[in-house]
VOPAGU-2260 file (C-alpha; in pm, 1 decimal, decimal comma):
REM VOPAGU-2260
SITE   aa  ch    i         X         Y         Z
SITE  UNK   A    0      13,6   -2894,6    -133,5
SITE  UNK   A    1     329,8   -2748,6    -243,7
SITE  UNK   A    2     315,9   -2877,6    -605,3
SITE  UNK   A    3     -53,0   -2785,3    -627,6
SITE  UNK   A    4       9,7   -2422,1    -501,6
SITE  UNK   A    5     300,4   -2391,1    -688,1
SITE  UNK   A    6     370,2   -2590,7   -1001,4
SITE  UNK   A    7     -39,9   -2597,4   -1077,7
SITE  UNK   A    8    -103,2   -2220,6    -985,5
SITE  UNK   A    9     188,2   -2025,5    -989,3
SITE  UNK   A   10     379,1   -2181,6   -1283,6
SITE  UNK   A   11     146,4   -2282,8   -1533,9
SITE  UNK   A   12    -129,9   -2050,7   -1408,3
SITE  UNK   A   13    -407,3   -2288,9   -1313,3
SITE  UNK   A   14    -539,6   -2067,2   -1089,4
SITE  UNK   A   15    -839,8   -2302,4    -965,6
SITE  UNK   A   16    -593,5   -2579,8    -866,6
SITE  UNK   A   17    -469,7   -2290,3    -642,4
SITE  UNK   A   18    -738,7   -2139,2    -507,7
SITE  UNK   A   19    -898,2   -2393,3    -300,3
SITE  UNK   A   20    -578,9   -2405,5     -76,8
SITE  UNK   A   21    -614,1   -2086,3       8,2
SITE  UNK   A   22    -749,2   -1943,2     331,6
SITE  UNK   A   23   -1017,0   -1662,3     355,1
SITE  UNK   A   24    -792,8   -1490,1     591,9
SITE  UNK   A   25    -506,0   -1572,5     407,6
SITE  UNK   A   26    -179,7   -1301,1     522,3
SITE  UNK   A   27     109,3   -1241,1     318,0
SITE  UNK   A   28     434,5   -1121,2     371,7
SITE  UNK   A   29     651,5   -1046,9     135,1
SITE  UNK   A   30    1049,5    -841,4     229,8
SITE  UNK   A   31     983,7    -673,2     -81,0
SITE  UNK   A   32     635,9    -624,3    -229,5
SITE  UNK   A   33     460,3    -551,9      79,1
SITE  UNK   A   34     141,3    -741,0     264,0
SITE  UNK   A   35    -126,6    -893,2      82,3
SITE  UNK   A   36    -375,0    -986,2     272,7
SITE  UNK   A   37    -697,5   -1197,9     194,6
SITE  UNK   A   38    -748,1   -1440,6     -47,3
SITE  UNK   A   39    -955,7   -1265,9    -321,6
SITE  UNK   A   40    -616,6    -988,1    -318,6
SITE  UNK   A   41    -405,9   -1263,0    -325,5
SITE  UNK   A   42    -532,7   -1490,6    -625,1
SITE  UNK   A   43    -616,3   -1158,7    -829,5
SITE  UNK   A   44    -177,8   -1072,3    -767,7
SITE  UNK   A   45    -108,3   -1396,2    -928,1
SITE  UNK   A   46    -372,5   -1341,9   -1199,0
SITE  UNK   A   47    -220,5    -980,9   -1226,8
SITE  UNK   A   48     141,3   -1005,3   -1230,0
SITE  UNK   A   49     250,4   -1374,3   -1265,5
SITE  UNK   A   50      25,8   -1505,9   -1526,6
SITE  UNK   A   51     -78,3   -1182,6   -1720,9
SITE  UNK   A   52     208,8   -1183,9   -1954,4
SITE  UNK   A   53     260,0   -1548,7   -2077,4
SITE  UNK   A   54     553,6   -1454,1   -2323,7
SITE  UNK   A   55     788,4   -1351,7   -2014,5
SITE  UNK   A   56     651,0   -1596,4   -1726,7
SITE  UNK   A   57     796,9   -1664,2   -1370,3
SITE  UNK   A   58     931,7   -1990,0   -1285,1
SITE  UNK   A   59     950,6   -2147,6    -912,1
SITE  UNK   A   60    1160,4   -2390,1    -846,4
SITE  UNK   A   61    1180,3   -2584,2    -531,2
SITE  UNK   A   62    1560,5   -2586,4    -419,2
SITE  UNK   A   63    1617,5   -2983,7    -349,9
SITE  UNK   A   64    1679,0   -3113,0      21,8
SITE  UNK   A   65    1549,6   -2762,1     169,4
SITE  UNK   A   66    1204,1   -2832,7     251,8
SITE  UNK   A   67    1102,3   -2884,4     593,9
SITE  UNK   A   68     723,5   -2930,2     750,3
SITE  UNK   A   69     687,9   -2927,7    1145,9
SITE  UNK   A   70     343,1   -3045,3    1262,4
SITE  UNK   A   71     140,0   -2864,2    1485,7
SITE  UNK   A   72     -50,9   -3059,7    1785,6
SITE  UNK   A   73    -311,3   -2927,1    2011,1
SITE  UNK   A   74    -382,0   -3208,9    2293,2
SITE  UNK   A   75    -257,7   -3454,0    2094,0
SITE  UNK   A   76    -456,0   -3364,0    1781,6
SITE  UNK   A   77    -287,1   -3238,2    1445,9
SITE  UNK   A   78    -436,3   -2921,3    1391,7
SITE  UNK   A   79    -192,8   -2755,0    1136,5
SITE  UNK   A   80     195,4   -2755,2    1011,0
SITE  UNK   A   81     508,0   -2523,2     974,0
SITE  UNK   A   82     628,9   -2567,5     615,0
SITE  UNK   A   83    1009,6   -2408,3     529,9
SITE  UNK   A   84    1191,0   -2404,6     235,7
SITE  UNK   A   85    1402,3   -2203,2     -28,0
SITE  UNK   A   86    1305,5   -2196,1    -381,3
SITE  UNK   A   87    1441,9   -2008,3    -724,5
SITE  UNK   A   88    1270,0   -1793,3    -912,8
SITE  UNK   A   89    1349,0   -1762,0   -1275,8
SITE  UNK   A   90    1144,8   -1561,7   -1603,4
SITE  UNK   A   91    1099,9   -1791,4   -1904,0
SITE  UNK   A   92    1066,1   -1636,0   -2236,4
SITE  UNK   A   93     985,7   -1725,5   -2603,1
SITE  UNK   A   94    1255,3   -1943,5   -2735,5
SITE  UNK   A   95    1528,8   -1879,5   -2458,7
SITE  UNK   A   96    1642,0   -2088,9   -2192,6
SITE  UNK   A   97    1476,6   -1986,7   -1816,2
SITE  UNK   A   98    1697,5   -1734,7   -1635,7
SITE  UNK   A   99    1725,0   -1723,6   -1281,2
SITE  UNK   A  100    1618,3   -1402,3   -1118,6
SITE  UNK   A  101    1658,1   -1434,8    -765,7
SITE  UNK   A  102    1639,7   -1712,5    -464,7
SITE  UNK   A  103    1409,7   -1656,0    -129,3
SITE  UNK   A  104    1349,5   -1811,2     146,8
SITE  UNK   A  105     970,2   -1897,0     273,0
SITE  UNK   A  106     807,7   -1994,8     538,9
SITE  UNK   A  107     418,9   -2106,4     532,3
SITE  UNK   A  108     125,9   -2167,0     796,6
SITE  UNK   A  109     -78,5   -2423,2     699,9
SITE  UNK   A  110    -498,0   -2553,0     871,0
SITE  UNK   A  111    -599,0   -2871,7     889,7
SITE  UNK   A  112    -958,6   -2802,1     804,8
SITE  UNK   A  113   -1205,8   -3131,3     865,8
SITE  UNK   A  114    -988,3   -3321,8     587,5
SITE  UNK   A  115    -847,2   -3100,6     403,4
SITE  UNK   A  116    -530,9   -2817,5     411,1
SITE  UNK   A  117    -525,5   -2434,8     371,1
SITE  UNK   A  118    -263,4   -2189,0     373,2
SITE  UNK   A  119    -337,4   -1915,7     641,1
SITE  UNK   A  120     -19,5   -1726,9     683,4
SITE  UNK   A  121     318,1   -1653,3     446,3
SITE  UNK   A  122     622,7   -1500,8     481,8
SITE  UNK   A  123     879,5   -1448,4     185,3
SITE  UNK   A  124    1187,6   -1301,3     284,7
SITE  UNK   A  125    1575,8   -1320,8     221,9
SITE  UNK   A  126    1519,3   -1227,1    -204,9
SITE  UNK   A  127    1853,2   -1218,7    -316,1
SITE  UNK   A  128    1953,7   -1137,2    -726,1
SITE  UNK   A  129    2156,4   -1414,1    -889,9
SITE  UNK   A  130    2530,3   -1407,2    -829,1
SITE  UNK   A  131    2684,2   -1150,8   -1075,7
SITE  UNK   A  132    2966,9   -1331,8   -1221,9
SITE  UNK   A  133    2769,5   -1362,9   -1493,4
SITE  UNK   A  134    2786,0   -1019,5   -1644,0
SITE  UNK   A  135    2545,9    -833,2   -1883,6
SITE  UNK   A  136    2744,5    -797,1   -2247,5
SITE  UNK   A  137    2676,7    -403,1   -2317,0
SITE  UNK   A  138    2656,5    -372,7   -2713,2
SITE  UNK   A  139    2675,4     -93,0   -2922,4
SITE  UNK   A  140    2324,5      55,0   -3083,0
SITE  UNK   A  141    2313,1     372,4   -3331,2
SITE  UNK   A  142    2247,7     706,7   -3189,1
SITE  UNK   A  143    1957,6     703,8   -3433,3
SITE  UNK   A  144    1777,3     431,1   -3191,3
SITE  UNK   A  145    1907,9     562,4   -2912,0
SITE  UNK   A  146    1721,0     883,8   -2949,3
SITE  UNK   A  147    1414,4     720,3   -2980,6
SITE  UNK   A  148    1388,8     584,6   -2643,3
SITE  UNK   A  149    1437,8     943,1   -2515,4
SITE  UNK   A  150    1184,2    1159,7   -2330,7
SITE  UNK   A  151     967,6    1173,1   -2069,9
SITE  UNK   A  152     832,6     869,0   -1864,8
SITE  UNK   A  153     597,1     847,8   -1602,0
SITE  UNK   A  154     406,6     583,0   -1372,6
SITE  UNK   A  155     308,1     492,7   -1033,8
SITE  UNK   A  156     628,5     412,2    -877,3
SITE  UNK   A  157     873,9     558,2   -1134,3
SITE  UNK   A  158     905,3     931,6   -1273,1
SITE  UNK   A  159    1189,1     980,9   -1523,0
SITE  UNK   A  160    1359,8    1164,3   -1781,0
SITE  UNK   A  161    1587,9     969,8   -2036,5
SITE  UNK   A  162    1823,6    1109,4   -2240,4
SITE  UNK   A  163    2108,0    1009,9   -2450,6
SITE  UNK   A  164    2455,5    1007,3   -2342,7
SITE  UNK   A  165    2744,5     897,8   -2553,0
SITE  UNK   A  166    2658,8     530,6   -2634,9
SITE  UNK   A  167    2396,3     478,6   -2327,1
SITE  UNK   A  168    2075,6     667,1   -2193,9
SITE  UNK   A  169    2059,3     880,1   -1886,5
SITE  UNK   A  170    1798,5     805,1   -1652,9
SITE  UNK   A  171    1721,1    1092,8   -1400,9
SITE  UNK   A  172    1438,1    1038,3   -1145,5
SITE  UNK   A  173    1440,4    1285,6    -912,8
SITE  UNK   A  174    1734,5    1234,7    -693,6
SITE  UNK   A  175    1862,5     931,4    -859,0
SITE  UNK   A  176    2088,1     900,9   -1214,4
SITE  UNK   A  177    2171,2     643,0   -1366,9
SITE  UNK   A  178    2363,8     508,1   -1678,3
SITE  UNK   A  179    2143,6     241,8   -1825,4
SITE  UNK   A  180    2326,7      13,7   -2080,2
SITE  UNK   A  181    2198,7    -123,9   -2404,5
SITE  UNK   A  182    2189,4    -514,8   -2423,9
SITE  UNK   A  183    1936,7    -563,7   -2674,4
SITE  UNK   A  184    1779,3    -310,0   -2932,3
SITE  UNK   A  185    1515,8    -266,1   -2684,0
SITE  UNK   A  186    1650,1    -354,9   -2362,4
SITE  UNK   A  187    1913,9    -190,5   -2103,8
SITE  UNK   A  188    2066,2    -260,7   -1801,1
SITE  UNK   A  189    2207,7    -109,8   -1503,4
SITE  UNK   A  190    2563,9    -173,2   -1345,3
SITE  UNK   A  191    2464,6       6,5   -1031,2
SITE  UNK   A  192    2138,0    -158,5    -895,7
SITE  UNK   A  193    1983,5    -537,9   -1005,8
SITE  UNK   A  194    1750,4    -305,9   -1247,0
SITE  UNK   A  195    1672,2    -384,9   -1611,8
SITE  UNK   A  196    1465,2    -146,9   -1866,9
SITE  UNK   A  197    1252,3    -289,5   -2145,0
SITE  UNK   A  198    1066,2      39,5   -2414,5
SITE  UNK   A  199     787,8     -79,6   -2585,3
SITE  UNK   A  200     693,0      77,3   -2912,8
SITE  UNK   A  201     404,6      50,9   -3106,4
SITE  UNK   A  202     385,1     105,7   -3430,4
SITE  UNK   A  203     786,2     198,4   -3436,0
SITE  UNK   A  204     653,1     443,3   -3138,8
SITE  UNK   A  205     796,4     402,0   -2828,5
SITE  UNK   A  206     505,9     441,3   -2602,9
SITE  UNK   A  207     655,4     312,2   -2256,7
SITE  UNK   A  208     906,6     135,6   -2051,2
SITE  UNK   A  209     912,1    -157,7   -1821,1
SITE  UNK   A  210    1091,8    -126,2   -1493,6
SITE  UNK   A  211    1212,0    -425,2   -1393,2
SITE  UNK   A  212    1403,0    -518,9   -1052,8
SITE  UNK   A  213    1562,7    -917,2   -1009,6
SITE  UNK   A  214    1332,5    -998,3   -1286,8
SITE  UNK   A  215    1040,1    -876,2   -1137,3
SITE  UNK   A  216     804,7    -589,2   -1290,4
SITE  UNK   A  217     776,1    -295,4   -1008,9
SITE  UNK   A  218     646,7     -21,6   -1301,0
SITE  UNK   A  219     519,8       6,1   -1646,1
SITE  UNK   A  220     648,5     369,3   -1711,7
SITE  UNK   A  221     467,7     567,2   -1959,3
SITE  UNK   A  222     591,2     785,6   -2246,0
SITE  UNK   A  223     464,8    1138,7   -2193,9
SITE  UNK   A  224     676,8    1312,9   -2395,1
């Protein structure tokens, strides 16, 4: 059931392997994106922000030796199983080796229905970012591209202004600043906070940014001004 749910569905997006598993009722619980509950929500979050952007895909991996399954008995009868584990997540991209994001810990309920299995109830908890001795390389981009990233940004979760300052952008949302570093021509990074930012452009137009946190998309920010 793992591999199916998993390997099938989650990393290579075979999202009909998946969904039979799944329970009507299903309940999730996740420490940092919130409660998902039912399985229509569920399958269309995988659809939406696992599998919608092939080119920079999650990864699970299973971390060897921590599985666990407890069965569940009612007079005598198996009715349904505790399943435990900690897995990796990682984001695989277009001729680059998979980088790990961040590691969690889960915990799944799974029904013995007639003779098959279906996951009822999940919690995901304990996300932690990769250990940081491996640091981000800051390198050094022309004022000229600098300025173009710089402007107004808006989106659901995120509301910023960027400008340039010295050799990095300013990013100031509200309350928060923060120095975000260049690492690529397009991307920058954060020494504060597990955050990464990636500007899209369009026609040599930057027309918005993605927000990333541990790897994960929380915002697609866009250019307003």
């Amino acid at each position: 059931m793992d591999e199916i749910l998993f390997e099938n569905g989650f990393n290579k997006c075979f999202i009909s392997d998946m969904a039979p598993l799944i329970s009507e009722d299903l309940e999730f619980y996740h420490d940092q994106g919130g409660v998902t509950t039912t399985k229509e929500k569920f399958l269309l979050s995988i659809e939406q922000n696992i599998c919608s952007k092939p080119a920079q895909k999650p990864i699970r991996k299973l971390v060897e030796k921590s599985l666990e399954v407890f069965p569940l008995y009612e007079n005598g009868v198996l009715y349904g199983a505790i399943q435990n584990g900690i897995h990796e997540f990682f984001i695989k991209e277009t001729n680059k080796e998979p980088y790990l994001t961040s590691t969690a810990k889960f915990t799944h309920l799974w029904i013995k229905d007639s003779d098959t299995w279906k996951l009822k109830r999940v919690l995901s908890y304990n996300h932690k970012a990769p250990n940081k001795s491996i640091q981000k390389v800051k390198i050094k981009l022309s004022n000229k591209v600098l300025d173009t990233y710089v402007g107004a940004y808006s989106g659901k979760n995120v509301k910023a202004n960027i400008s340039r300052k010295e050799s990095a952008l300013l990013m100031d949302s509200g309350d928060m600043q923060l120095i975000i570093l260049p690492e690529s021509e397009n991307t920058f990074f954060a020494k504060e906070a597990p955050l990464t930012f990636e500007f899209i452009s369009n026609d040599g137009v930057v027309s918005k940014m993605i927000v990333r946190e541990n790897g994960k998309i929380v915002d697609e920010v866009q250019k307003i001004d």
